[in-house]
Backbone as XML, in Angstrom:
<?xml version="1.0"?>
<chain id="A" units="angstrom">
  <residue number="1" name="UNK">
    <atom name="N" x="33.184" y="61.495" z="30.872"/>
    <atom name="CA" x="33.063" y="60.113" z="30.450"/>
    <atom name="C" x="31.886" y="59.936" z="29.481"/>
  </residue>
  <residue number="2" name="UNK">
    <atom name="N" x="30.875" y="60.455" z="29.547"/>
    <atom name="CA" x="29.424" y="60.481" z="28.925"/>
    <atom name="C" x="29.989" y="60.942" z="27.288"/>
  </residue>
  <residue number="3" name="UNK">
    <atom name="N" x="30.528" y="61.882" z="27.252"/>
    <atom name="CA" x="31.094" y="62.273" z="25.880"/>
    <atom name="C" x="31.860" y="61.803" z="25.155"/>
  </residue>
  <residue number="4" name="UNK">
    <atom name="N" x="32.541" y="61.388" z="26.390"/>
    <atom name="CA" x="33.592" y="60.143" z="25.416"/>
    <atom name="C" x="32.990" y="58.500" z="25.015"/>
  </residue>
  <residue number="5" name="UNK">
    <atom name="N" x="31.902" y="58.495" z="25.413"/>
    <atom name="CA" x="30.867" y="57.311" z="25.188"/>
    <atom name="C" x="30.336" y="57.688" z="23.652"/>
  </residue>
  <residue number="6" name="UNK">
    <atom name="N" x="29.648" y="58.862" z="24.184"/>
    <atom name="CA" x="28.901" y="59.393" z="22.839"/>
    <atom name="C" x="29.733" y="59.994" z="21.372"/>
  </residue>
  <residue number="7" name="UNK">
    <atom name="N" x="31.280" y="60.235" z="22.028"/>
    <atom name="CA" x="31.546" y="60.160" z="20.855"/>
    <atom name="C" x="32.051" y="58.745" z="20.233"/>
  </residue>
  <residue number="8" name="UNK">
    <atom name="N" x="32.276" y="58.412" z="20.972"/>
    <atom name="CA" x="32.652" y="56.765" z="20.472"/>
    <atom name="C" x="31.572" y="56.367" z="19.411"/>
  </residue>
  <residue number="9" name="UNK">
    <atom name="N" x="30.684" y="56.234" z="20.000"/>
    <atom name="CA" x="29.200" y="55.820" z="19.606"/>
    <atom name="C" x="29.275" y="56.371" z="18.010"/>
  </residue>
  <residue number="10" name="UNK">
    <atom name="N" x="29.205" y="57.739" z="17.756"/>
    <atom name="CA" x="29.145" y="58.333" z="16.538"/>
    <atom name="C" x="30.164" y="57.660" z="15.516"/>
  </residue>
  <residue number="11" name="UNK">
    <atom name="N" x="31.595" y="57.937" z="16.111"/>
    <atom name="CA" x="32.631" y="56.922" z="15.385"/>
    <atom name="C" x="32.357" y="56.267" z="14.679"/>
  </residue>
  <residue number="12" name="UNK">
    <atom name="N" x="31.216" y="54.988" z="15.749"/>
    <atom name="CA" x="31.200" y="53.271" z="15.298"/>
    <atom name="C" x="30.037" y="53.948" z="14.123"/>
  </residue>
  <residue number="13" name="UNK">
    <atom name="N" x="29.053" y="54.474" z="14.448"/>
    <atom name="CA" x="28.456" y="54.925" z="13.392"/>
    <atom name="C" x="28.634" y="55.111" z="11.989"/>
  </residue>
  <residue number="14" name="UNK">
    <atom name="N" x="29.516" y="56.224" z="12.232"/>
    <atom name="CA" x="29.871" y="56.956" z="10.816"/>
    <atom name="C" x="30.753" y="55.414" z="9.966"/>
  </residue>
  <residue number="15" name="UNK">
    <atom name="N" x="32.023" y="54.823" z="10.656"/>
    <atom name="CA" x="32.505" y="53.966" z="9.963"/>
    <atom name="C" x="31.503" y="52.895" z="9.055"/>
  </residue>
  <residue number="16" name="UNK">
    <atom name="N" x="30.045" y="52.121" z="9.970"/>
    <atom name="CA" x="29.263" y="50.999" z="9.522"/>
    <atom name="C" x="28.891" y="51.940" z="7.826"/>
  </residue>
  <residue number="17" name="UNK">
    <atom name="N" x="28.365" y="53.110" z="7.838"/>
    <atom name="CA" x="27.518" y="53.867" z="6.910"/>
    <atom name="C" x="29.186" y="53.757" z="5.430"/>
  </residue>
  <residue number="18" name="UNK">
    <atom name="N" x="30.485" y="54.047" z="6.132"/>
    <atom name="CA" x="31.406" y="54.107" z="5.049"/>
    <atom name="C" x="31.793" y="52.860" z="4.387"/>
  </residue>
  <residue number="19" name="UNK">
    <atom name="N" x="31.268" y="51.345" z="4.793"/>
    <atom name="CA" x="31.527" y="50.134" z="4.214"/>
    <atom name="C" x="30.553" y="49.350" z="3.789"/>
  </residue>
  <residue number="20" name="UNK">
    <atom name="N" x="29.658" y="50.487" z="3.410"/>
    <atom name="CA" x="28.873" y="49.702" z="2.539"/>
    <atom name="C" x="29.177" y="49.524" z="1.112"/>
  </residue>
  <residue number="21" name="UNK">
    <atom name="N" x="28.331" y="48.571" z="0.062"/>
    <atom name="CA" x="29.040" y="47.945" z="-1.127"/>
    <atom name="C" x="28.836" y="48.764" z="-2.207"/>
  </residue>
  <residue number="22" name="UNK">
    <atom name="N" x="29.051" y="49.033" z="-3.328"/>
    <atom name="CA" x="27.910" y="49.596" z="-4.535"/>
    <atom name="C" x="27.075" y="48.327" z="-4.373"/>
  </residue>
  <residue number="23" name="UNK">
    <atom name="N" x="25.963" y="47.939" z="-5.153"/>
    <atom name="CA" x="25.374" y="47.140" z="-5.969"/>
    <atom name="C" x="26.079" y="46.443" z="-7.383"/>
  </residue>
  <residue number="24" name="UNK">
    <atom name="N" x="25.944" y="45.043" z="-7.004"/>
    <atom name="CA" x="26.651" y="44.146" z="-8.306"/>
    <atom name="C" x="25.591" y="43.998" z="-9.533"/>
  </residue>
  <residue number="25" name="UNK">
    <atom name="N" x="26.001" y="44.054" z="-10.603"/>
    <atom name="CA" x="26.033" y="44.131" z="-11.191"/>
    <atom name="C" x="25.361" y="42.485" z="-12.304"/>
  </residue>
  <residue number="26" name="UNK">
    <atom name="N" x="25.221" y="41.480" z="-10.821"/>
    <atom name="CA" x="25.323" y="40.337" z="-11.459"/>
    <atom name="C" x="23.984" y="39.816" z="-11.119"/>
  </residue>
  <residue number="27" name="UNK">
    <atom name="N" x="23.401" y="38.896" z="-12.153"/>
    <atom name="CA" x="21.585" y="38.556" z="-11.425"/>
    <atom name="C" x="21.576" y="38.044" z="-10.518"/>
  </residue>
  <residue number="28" name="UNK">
    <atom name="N" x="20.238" y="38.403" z="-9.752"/>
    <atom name="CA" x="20.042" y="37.608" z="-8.478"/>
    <atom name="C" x="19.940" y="36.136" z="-9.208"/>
  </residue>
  <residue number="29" name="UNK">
    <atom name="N" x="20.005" y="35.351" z="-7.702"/>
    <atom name="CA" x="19.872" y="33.673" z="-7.916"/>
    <atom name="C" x="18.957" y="33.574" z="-7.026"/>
  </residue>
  <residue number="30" name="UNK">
    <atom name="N" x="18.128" y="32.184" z="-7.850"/>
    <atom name="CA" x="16.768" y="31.645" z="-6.742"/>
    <atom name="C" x="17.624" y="31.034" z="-6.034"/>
  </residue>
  <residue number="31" name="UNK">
    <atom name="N" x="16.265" y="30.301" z="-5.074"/>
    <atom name="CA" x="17.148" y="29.357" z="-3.762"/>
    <atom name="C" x="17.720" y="27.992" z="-3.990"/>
  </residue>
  <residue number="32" name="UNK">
    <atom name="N" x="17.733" y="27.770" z="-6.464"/>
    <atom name="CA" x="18.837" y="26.531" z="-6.186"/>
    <atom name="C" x="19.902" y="27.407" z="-6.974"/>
  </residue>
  <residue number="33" name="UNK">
    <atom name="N" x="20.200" y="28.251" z="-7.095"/>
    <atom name="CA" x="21.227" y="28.640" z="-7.408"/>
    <atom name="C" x="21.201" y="29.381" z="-8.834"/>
  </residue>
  <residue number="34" name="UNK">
    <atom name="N" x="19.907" y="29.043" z="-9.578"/>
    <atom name="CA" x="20.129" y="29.757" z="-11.197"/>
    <atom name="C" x="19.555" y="31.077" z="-11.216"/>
  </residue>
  <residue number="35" name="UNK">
    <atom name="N" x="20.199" y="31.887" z="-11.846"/>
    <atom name="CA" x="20.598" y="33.350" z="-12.098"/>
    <atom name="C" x="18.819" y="33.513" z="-12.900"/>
  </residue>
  <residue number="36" name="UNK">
    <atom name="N" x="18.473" y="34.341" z="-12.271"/>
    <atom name="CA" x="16.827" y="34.978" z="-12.271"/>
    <atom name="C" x="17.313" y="36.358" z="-13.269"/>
  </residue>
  <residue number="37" name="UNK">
    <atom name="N" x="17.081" y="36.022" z="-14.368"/>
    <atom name="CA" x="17.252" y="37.542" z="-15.339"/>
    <atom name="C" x="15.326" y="37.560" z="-16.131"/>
  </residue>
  <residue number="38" name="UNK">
    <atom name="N" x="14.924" y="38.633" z="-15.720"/>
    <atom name="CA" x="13.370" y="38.882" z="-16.119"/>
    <atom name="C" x="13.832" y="40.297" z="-17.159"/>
  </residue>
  <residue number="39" name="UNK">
    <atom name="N" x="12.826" y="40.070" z="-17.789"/>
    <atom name="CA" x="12.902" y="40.800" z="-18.564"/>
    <atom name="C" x="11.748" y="41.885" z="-17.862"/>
  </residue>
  <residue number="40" name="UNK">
    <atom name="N" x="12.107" y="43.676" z="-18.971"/>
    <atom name="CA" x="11.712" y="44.678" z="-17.509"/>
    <atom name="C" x="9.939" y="44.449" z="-18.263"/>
  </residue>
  <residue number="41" name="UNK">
    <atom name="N" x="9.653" y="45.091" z="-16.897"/>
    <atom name="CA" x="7.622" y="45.483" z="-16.897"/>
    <atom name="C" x="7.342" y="46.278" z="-17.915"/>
  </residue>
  <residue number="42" name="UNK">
    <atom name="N" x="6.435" y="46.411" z="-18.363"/>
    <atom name="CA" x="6.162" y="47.235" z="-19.002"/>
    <atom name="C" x="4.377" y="47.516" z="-18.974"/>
  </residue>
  <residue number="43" name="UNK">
    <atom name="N" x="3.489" y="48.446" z="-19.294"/>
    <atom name="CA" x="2.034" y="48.606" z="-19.189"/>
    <atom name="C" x="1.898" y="48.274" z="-20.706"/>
  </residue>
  <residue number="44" name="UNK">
    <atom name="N" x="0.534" y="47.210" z="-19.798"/>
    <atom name="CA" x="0.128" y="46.998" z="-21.643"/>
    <atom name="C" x="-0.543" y="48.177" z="-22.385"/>
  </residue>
  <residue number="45" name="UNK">
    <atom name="N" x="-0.852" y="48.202" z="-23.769"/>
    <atom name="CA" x="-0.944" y="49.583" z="-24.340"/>
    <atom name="C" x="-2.522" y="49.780" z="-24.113"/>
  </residue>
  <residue number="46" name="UNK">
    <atom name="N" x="-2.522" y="51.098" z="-24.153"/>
    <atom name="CA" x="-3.710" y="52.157" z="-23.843"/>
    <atom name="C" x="-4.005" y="52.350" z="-22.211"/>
  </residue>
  <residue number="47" name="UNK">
    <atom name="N" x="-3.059" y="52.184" z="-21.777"/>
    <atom name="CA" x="-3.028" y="51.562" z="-20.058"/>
    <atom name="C" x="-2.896" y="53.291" z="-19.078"/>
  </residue>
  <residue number="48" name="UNK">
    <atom name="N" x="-1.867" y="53.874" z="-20.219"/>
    <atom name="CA" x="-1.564" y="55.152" z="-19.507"/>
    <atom name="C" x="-1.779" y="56.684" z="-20.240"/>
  </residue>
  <residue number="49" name="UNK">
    <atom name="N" x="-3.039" y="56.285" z="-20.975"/>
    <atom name="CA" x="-3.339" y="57.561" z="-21.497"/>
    <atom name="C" x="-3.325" y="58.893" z="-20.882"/>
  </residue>
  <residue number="50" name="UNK">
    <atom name="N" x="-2.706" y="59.903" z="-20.990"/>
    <atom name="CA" x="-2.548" y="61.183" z="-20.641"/>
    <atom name="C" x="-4.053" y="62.002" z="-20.671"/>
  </residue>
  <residue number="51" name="UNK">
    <atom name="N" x="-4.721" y="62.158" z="-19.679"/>
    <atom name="CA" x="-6.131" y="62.796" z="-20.064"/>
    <atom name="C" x="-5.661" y="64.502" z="-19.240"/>
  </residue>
  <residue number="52" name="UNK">
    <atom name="N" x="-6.666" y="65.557" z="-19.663"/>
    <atom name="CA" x="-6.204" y="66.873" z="-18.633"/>
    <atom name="C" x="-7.833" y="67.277" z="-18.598"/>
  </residue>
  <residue number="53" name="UNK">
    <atom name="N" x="-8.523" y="67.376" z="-17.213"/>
    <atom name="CA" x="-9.086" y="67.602" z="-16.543"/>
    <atom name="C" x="-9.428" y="69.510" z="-16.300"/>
  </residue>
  <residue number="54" name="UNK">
    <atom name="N" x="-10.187" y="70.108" z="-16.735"/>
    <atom name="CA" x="-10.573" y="71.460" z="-16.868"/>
    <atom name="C" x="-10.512" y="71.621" z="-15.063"/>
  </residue>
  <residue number="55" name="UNK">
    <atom name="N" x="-10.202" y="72.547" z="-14.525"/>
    <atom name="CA" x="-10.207" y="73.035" z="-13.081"/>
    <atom name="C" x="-12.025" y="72.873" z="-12.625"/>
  </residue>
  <residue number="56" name="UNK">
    <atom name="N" x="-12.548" y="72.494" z="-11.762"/>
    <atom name="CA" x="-13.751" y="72.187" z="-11.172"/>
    <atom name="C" x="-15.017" y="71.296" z="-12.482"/>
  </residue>
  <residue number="57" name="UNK">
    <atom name="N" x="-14.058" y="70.189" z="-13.010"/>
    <atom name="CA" x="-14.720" y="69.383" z="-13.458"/>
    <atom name="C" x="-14.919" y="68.076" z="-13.388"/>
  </residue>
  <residue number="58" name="UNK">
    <atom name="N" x="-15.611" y="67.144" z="-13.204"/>
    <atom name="CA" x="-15.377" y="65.759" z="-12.501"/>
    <atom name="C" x="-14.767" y="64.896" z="-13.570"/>
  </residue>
  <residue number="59" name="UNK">
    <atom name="N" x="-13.658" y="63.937" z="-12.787"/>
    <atom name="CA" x="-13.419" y="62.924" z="-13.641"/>
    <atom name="C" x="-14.511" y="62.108" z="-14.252"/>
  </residue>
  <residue number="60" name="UNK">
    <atom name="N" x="-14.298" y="61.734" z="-15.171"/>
    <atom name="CA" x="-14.741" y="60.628" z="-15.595"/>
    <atom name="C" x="-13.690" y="59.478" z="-16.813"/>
  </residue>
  <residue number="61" name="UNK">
    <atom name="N" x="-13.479" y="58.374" z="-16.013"/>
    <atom name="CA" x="-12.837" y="57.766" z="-17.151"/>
    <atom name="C" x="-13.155" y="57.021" z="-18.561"/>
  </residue>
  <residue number="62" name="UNK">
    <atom name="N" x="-12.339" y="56.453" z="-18.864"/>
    <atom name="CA" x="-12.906" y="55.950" z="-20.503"/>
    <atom name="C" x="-13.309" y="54.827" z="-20.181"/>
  </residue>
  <residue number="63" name="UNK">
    <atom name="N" x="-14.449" y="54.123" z="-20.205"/>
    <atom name="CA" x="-15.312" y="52.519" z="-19.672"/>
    <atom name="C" x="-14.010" y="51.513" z="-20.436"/>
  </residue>
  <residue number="64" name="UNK">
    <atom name="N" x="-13.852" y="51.657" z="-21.759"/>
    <atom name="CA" x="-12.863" y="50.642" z="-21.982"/>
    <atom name="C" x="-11.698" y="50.507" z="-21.783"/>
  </residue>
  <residue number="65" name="UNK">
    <atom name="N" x="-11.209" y="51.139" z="-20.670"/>
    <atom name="CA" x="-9.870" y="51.612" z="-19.730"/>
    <atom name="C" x="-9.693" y="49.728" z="-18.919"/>
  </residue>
  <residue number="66" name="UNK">
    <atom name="N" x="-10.795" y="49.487" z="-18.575"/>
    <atom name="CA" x="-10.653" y="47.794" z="-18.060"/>
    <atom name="C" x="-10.980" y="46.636" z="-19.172"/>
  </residue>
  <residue number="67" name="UNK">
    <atom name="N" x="-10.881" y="47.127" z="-20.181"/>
    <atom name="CA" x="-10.450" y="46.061" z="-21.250"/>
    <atom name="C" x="-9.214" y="45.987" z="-21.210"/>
  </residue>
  <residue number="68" name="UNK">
    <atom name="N" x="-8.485" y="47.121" z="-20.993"/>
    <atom name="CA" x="-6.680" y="46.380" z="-21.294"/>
    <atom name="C" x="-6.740" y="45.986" z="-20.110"/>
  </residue>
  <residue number="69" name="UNK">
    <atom name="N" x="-6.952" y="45.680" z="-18.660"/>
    <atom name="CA" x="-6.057" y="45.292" z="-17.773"/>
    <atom name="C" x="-7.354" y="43.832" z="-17.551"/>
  </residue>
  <residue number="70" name="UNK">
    <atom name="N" x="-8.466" y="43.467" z="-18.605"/>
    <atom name="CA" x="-8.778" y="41.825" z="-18.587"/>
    <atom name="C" x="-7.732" y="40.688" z="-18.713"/>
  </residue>
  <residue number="71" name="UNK">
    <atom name="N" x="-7.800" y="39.654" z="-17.643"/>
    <atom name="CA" x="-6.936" y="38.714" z="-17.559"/>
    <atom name="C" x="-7.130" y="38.052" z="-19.238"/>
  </residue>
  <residue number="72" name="UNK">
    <atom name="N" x="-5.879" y="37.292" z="-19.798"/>
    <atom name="CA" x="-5.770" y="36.787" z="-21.341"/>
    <atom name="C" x="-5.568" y="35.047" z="-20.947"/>
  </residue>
  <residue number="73" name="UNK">
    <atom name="N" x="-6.356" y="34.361" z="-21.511"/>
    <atom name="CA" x="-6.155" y="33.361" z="-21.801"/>
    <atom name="C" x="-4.415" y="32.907" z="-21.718"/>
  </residue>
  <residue number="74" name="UNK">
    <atom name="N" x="-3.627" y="31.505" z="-21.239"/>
    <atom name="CA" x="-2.351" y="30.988" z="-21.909"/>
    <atom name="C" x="-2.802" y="30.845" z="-22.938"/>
  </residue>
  <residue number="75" name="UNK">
    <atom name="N" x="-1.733" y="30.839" z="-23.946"/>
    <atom name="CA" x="-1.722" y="31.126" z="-25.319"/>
    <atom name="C" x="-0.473" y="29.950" z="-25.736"/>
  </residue>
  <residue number="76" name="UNK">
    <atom name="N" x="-1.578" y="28.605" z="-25.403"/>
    <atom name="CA" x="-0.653" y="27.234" z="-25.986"/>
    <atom name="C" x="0.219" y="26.959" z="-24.819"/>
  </residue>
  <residue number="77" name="UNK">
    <atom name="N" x="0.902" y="25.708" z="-24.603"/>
    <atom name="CA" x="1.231" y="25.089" z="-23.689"/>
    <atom name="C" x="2.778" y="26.015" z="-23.639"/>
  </residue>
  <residue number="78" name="UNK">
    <atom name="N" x="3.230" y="25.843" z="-22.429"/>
    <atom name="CA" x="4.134" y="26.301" z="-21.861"/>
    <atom name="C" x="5.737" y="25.684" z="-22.018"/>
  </residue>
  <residue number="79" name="UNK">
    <atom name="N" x="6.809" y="25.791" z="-22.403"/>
    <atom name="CA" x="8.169" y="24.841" z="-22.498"/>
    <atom name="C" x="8.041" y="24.690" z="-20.581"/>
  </residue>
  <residue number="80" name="UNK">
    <atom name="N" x="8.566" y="23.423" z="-20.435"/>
    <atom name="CA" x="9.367" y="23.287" z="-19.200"/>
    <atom name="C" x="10.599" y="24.478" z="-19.017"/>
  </residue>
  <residue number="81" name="UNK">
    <atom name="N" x="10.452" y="25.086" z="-17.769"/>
    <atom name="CA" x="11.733" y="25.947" z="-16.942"/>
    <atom name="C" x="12.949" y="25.110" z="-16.824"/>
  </residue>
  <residue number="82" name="UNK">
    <atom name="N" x="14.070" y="25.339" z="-17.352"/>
    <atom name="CA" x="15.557" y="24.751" z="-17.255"/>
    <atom name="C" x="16.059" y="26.429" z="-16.500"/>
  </residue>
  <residue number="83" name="UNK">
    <atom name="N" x="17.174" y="25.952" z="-16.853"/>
    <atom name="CA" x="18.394" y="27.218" z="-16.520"/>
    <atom name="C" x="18.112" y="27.884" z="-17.188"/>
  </residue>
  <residue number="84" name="UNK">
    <atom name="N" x="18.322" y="27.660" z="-18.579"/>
    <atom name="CA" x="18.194" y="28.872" z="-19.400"/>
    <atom name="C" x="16.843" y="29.888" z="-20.099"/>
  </residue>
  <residue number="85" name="UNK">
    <atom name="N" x="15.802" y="28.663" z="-20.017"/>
    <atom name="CA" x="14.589" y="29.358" z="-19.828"/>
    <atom name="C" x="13.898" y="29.697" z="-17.676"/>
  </residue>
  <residue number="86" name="UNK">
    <atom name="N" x="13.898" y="30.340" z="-17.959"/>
    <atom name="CA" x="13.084" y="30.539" z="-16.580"/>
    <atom name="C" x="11.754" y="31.631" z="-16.600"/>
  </residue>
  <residue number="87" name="UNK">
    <atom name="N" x="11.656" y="32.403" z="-17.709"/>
    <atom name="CA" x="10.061" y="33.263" z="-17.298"/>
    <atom name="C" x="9.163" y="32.852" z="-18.435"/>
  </residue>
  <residue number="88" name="UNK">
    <atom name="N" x="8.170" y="32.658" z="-18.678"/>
    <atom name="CA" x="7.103" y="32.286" z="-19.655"/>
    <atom name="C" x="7.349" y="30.423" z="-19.841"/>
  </residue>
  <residue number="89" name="UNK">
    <atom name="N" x="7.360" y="30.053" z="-18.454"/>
    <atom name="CA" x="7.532" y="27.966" z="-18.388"/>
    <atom name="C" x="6.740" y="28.003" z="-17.069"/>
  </residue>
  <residue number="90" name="UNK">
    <atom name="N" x="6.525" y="26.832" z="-17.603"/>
    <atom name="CA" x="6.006" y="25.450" z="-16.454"/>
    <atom name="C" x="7.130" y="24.687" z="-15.452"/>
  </residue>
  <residue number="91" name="UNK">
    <atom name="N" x="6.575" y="24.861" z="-14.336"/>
    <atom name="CA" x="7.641" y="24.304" z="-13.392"/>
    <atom name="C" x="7.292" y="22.282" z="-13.593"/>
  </residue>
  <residue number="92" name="UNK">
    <atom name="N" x="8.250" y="21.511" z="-13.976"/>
    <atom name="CA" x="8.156" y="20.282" z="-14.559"/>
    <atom name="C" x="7.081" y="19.288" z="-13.210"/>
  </residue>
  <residue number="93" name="UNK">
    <atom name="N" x="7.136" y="20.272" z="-12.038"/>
    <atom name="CA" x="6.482" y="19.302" z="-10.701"/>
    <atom name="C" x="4.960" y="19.986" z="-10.850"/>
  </residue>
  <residue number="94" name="UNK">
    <atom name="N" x="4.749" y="20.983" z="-11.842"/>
    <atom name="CA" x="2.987" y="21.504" z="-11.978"/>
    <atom name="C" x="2.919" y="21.117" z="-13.012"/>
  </residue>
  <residue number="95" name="UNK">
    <atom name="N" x="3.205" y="20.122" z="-13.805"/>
    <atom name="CA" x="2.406" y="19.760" z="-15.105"/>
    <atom name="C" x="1.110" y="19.094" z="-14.846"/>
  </residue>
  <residue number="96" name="UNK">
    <atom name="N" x="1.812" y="17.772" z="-13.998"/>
    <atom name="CA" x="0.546" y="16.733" z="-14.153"/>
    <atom name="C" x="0.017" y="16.382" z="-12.733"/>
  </residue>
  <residue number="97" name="UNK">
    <atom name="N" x="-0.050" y="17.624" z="-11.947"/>
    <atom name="CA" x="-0.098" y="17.659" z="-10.554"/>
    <atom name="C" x="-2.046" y="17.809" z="-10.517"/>
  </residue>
  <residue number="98" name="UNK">
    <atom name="N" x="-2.137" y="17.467" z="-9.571"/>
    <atom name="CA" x="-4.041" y="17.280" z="-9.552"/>
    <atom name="C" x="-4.195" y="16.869" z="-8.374"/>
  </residue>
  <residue number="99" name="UNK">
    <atom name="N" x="-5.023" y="17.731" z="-7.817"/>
    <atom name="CA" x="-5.576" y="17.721" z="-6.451"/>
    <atom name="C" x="-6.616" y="16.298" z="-5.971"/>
  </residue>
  <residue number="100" name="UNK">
    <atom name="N" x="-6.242" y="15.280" z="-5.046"/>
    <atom name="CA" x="-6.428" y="14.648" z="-4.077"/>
    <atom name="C" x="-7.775" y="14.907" z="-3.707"/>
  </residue>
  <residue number="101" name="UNK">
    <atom name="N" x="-8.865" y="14.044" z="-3.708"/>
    <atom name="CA" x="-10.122" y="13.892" z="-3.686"/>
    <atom name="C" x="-10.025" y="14.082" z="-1.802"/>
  </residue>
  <residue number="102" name="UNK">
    <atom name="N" x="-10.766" y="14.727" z="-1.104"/>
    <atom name="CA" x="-10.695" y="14.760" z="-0.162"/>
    <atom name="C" x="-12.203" y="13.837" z="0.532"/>
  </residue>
  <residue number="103" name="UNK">
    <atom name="N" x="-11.920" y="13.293" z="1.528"/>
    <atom name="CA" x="-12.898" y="12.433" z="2.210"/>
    <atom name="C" x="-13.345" y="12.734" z="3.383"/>
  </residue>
</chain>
């Protein structure tokens, strides 16, 4: 009886692992429904310089290695986020939003 449990068991197994989906093909959606397409990452430049290190010698990096990764100023006001814009906008409820004097 024990074997015929355990093989059962494997069965239900093996079948869950054979119905799984590919991956679609189609953009994710936020939680009201519009299709989230980002454009891909990329490192800003001088970010991933290739250096080679002699065998028993200490690193040392290049000091202006944290100039590229300094935060940049916005660069001019932002369009409002619709459908069709959604990355580089202002969400229309953070424009003129301002924090409440607390007492």
């Amino acid at each position: 009886m024990k074997i015929l449990l355990c093989a059962a068991a494997l069965t239900m197994s093996a079948a869950a692992i054979a119905q799984t989906d590919a991956p679609a093909q189609a953009p994710e959606r936020d939680a009201r429904g519009i299709p989230v397409v980002s454009t891909p990452a990329t490192a800003p430049g001088g970010a991933n310089q290739p250096f080679s290190v002699p065998p028993g010698a200490q690193v040392v990096l290049s000091p202006n290695q944290q100039q590229v990764f300094t935060p940049q100023p916005a660069q001019g006001e932002m369009p409002p986020c619709t459908r069709e814009v959604t990355d580089r906008c202002t969400q229309t409820y953070e424009r003129s939003r301002t924090r409440a004097p607390r007492s």
